[in-house]
Backbone as a printed PyTorch tensor [residue, N CA C, xyz], in Angstrom:
tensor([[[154.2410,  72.6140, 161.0280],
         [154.1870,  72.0570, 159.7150],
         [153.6430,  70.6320, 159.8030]],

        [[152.5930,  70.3700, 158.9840],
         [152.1470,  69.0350, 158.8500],
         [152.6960,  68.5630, 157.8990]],

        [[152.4010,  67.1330, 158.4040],
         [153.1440,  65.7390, 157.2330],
         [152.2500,  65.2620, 156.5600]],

        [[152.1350,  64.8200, 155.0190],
         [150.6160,  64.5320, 154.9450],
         [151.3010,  62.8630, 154.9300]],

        [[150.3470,  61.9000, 155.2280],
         [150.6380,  60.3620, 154.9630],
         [150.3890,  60.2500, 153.3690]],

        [[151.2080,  59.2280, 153.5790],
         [151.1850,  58.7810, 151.6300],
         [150.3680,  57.2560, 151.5990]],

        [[149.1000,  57.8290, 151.3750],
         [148.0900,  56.8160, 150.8590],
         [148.4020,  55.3840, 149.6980]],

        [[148.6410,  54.4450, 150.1760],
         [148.8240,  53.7600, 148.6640],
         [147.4030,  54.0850, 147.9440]],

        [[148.2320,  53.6100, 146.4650],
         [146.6970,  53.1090, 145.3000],
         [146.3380,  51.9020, 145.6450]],

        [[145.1440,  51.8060, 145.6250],
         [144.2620,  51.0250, 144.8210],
         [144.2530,  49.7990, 144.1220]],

        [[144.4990,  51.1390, 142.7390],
         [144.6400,  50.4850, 141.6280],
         [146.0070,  50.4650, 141.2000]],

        [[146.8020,  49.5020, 140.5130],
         [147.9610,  49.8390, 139.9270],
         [148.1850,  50.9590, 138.5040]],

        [[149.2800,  51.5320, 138.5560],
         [149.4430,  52.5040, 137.4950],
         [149.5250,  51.5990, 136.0740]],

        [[148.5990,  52.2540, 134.7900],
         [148.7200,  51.1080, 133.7710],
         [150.1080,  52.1960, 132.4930]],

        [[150.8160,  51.5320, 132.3670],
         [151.7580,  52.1270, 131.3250],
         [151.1900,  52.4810, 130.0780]],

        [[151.6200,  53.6970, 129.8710],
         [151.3720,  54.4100, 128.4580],
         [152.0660,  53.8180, 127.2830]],

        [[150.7490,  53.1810, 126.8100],
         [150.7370,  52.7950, 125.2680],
         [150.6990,  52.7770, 124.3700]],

        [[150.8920,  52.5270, 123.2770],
         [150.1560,  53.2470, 121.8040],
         [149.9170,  52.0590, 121.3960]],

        [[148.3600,  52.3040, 121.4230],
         [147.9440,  51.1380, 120.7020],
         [147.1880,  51.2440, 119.1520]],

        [[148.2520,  50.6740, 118.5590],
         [148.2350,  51.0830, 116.6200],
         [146.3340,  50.7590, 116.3450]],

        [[146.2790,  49.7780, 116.7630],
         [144.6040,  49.2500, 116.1750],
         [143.6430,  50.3540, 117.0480]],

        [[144.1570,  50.8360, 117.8730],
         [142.6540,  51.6860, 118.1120],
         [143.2180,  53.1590, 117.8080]],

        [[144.8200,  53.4350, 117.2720],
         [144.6160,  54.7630, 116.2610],
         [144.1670,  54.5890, 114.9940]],

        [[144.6340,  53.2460, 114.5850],
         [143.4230,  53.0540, 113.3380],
         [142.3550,  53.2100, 113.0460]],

        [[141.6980,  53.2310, 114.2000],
         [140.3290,  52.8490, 114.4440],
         [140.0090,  54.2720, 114.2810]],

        [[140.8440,  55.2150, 115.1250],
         [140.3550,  56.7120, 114.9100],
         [140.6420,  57.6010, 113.8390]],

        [[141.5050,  56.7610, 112.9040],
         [142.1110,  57.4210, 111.5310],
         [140.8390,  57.2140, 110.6550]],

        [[140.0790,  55.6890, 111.1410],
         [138.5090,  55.3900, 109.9960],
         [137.4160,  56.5770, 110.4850]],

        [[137.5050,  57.0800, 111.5760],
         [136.7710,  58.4920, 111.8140],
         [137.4350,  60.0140, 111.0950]],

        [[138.3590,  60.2630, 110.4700],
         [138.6920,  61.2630, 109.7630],
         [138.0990,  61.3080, 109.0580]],

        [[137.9020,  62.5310, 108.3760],
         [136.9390,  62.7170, 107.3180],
         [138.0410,  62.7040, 105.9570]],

        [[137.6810,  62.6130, 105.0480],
         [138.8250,  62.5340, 104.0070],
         [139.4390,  63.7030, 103.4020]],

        [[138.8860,  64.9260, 103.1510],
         [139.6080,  65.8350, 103.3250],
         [140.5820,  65.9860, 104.2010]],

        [[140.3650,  65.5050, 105.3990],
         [141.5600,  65.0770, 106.2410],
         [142.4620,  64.6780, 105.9960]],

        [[142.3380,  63.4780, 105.6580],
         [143.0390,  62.3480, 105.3500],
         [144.2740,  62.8810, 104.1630]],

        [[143.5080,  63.4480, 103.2270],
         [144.3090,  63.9430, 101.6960],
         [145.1490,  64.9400, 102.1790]],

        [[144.7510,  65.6200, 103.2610],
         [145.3200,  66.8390, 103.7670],
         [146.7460,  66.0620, 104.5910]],

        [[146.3870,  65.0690, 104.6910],
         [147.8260,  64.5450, 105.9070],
         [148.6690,  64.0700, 105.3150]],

        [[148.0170,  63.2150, 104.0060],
         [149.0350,  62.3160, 103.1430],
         [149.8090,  63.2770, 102.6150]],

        [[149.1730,  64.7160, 101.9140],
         [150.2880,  65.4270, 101.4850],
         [151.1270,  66.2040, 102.2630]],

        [[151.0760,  66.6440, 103.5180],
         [151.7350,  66.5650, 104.5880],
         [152.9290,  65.7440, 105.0010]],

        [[152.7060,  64.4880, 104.8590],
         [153.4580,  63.2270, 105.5650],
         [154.7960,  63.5760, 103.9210]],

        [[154.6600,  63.7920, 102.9490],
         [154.9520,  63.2490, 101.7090],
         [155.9710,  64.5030, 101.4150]],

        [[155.5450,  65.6450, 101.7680],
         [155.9770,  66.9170, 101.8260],
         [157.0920,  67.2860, 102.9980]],

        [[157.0340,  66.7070, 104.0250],
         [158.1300,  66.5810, 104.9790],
         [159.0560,  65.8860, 105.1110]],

        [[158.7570,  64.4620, 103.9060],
         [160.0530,  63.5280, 104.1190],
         [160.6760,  64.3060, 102.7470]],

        [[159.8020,  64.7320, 101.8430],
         [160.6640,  65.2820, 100.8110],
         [161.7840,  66.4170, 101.6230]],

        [[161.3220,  67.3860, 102.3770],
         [162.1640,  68.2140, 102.9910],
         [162.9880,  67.9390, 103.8480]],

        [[162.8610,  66.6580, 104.6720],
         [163.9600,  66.0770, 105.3180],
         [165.0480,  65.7420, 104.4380]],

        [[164.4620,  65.0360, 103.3330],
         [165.6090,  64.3230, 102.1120],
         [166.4630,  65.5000, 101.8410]],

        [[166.0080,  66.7750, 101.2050],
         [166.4680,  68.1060, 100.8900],
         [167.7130,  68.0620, 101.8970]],

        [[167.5440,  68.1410, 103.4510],
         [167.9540,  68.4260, 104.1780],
         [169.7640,  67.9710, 104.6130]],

        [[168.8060,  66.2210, 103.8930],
         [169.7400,  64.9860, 104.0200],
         [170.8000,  65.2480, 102.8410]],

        [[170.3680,  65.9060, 102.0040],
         [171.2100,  65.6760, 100.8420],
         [171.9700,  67.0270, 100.7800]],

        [[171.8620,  67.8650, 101.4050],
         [172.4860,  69.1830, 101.3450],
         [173.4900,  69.1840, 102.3510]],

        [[173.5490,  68.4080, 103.1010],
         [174.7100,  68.5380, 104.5640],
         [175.4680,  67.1930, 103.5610]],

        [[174.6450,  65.8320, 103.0980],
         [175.6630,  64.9130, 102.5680],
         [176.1570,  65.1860, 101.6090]],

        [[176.0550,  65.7940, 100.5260],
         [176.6370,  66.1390,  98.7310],
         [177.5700,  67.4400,  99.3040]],

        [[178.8680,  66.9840,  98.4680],
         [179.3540,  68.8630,  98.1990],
         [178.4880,  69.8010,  97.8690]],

        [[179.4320,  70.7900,  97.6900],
         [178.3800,  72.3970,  98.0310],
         [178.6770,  72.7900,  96.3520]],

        [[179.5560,  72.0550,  95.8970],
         [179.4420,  72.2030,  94.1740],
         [178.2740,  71.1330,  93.4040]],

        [[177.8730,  70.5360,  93.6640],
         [177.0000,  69.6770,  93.5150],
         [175.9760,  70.4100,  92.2750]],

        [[175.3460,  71.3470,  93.2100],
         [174.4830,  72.0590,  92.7190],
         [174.7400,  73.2410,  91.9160]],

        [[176.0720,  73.2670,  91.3680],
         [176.2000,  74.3270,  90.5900],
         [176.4050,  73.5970,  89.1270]],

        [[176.6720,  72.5980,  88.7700],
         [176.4960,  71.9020,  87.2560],
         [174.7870,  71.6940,  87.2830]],

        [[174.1190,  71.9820,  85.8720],
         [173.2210,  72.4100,  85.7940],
         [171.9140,  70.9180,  85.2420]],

        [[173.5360,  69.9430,  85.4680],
         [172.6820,  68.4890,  84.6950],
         [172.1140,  67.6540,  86.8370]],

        [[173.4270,  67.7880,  87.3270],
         [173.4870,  67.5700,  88.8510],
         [172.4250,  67.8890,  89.3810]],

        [[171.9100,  69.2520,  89.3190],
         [171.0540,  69.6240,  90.1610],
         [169.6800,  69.2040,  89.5740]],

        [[169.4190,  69.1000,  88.3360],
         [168.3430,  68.5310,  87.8280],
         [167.9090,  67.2540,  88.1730]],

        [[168.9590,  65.9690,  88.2270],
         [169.4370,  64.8360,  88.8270],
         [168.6760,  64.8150,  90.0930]],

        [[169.1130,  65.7230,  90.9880],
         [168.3570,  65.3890,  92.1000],
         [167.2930,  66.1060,  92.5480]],

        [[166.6250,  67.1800,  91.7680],
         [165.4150,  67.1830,  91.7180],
         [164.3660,  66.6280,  91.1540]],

        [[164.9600,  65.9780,  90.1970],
         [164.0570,  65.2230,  89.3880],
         [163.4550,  63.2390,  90.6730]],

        [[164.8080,  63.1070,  91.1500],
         [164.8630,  62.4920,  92.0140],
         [164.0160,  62.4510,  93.2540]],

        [[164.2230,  64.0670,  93.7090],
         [163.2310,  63.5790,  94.9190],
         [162.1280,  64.2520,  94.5550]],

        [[161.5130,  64.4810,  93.3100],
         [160.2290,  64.5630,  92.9320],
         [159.7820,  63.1060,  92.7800]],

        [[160.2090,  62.4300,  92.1910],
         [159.7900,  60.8570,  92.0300],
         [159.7500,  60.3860,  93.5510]],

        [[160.4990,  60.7500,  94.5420],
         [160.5840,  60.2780,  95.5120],
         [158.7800,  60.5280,  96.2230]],

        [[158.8980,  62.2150,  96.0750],
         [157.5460,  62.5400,  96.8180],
         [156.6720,  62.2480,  96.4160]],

        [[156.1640,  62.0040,  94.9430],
         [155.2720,  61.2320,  94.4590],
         [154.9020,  59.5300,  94.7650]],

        [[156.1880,  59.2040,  95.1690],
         [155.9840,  57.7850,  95.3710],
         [155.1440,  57.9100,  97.0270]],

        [[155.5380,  59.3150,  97.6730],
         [155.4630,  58.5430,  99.1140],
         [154.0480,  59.3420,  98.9470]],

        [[153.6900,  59.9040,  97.9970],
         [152.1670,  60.6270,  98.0780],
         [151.2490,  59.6440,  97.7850]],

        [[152.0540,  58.6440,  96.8670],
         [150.6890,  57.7680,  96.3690],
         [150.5480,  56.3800,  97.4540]],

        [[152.2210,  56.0350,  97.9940],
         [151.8580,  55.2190,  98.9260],
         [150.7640,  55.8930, 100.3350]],

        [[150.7940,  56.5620, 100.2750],
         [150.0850,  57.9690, 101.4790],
         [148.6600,  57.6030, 100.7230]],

        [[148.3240,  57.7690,  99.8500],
         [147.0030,  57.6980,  99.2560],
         [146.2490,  56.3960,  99.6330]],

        [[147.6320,  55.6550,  98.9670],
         [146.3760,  54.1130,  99.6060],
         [146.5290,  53.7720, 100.6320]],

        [[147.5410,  53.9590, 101.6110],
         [147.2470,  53.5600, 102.7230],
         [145.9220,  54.5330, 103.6690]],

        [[146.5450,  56.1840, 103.3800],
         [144.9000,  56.6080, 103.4400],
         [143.8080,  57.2640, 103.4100]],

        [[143.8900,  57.4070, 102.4090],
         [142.5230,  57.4980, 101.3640],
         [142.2030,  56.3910, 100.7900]],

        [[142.5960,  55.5370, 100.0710],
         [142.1150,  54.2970,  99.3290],
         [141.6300,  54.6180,  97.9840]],

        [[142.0990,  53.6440,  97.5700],
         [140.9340,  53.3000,  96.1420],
         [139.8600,  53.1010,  95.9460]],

        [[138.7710,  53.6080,  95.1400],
         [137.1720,  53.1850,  95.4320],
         [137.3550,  52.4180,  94.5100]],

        [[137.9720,  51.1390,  94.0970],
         [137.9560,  50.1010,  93.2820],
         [136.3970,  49.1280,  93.6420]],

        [[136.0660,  48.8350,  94.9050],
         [134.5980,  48.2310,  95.3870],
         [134.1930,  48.9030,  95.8930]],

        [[133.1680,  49.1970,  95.5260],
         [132.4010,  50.5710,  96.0730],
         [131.3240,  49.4520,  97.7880]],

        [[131.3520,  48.4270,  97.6340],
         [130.6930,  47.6970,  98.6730],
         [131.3280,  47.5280,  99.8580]],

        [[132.6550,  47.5390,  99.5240],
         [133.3310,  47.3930, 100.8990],
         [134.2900,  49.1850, 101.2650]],

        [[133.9130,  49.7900, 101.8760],
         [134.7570,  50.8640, 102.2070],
         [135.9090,  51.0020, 102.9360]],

        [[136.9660,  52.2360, 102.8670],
         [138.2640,  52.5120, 102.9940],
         [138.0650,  52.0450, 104.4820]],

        [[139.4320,  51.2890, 104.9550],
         [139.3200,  50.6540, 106.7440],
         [141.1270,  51.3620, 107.4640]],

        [[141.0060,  52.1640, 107.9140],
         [142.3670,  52.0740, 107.9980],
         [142.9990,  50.9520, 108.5870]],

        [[144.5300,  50.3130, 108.1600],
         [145.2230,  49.4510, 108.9090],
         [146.3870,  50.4540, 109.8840]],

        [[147.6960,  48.8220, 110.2970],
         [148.5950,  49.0660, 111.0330],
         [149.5500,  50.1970, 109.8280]],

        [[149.5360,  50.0330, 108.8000],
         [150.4220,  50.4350, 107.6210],
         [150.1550,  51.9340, 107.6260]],

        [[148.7040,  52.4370, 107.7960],
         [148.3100,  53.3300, 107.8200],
         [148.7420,  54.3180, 109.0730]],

        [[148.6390,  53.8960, 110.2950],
         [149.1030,  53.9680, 111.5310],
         [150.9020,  54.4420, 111.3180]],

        [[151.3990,  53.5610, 110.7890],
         [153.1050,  54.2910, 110.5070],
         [153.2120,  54.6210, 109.6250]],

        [[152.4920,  55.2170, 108.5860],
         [152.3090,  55.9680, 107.7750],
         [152.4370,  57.4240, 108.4260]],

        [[151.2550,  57.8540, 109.3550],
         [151.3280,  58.7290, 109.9320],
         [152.0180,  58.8920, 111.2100]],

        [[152.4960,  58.3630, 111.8910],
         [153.6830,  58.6050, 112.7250],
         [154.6950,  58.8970, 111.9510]],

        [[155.4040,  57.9210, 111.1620],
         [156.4740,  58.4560, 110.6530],
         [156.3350,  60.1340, 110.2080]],

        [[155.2170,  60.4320, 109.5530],
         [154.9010,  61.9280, 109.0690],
         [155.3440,  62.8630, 110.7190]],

        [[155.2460,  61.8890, 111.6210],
         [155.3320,  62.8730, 112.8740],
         [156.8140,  63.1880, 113.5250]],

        [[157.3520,  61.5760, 113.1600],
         [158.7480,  61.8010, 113.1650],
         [159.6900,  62.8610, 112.6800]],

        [[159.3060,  62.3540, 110.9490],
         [160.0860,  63.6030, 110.9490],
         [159.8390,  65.1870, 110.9250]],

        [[158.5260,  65.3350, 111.2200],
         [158.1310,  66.7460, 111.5510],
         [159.2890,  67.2650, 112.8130]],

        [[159.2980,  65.8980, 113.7070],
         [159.8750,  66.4360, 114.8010],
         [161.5410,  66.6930, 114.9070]],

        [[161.6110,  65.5970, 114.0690],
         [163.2410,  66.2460, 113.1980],
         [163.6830,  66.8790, 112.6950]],

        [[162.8640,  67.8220, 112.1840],
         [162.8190,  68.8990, 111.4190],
         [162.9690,  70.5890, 112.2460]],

        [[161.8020,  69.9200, 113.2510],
         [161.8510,  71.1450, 114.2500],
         [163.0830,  71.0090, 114.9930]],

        [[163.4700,  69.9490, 115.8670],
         [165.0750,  70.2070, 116.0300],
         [165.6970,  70.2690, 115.2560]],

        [[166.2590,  70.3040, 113.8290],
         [167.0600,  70.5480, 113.4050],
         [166.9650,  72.1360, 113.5440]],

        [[165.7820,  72.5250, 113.6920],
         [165.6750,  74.3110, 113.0110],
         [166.0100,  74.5440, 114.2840]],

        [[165.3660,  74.0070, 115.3100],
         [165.8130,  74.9520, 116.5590],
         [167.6910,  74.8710, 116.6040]],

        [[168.0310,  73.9040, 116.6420],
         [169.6150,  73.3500, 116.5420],
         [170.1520,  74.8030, 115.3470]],

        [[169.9560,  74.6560, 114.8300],
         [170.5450,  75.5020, 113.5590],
         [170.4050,  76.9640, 113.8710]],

        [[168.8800,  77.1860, 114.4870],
         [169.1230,  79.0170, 115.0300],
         [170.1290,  78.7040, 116.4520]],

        [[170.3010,  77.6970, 116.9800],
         [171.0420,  77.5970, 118.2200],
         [172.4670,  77.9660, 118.1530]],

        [[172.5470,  78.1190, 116.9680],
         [174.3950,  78.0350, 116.1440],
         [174.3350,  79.1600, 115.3430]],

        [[173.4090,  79.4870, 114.8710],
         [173.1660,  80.8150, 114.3410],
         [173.8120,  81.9620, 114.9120]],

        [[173.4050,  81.6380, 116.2460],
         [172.6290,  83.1330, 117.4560],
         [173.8800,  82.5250, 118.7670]],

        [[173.8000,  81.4910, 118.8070],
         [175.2280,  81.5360, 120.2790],
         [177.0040,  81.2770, 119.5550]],

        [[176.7930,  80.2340, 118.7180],
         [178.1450,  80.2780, 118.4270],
         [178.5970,  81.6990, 117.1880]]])
């Protein structure tokens, strides 16, 4: 059996980064159908997280008075609208100057992470929930 020798590097190892200004940079390369496609995405998942949030926090009578449940749908419809239109301008934009065009920023950047967050909260919760389903 051979030993192999352990070569140093070189070069030093550079740590994995996220660097917000050059995903920006690649969010100004989306095409905007894209873009519209993500905002309602991002806007559509925190609404369903909220759902999520509010169904484990409220009693389970909550939703059986018929003014209650309106209450909080009416609620997190305003909610998803708000986070659709903040989603819009951060990115898609307004063509208010048609001379200067849409740039994505940092705002834009956690705009869409957060959309990733809680995607990913979502999926553990579901996996968590068939986990309790199916073993306990």
């Amino acid at each position: 059996m051979t030993r192999f020798k352990k070569v140093p590097r070189t070069t030093p190892r550079k740590p994995i980064r996220l660097h917000l200004n050059d995903f920006a940079a690649r969010l100004n390369h989306w095409s905007r159908p894209l873009r519209i496609g993500v905002t309602t995405l991002v806007a559509v998942l925190w609404v369903g997280l909220s759902i999520v949030v509010l169904s484990l926090a409220l009693p389970a009578d909550t939703f059986q008075d018929p003014d209650s449940a309106f209450n909080v749908v009416v609620g997190l419809a305003v909610f998803g609208i708000a986070l659709y239109g903040i989603g819009w301008a951060l990115l898609v934009g307004f063509d208010l100057d048609p001379d200067t065009p849409w740039q994505a920023s940092r705002a834009s950047t956690y705009y869409v992470l957060s959309g990733g967050l809680v995607l990913t909260l979502l999926i553990l919760g579901l996996i968590v929930g068939i986990f309790y389903a199916f073993v306990f």
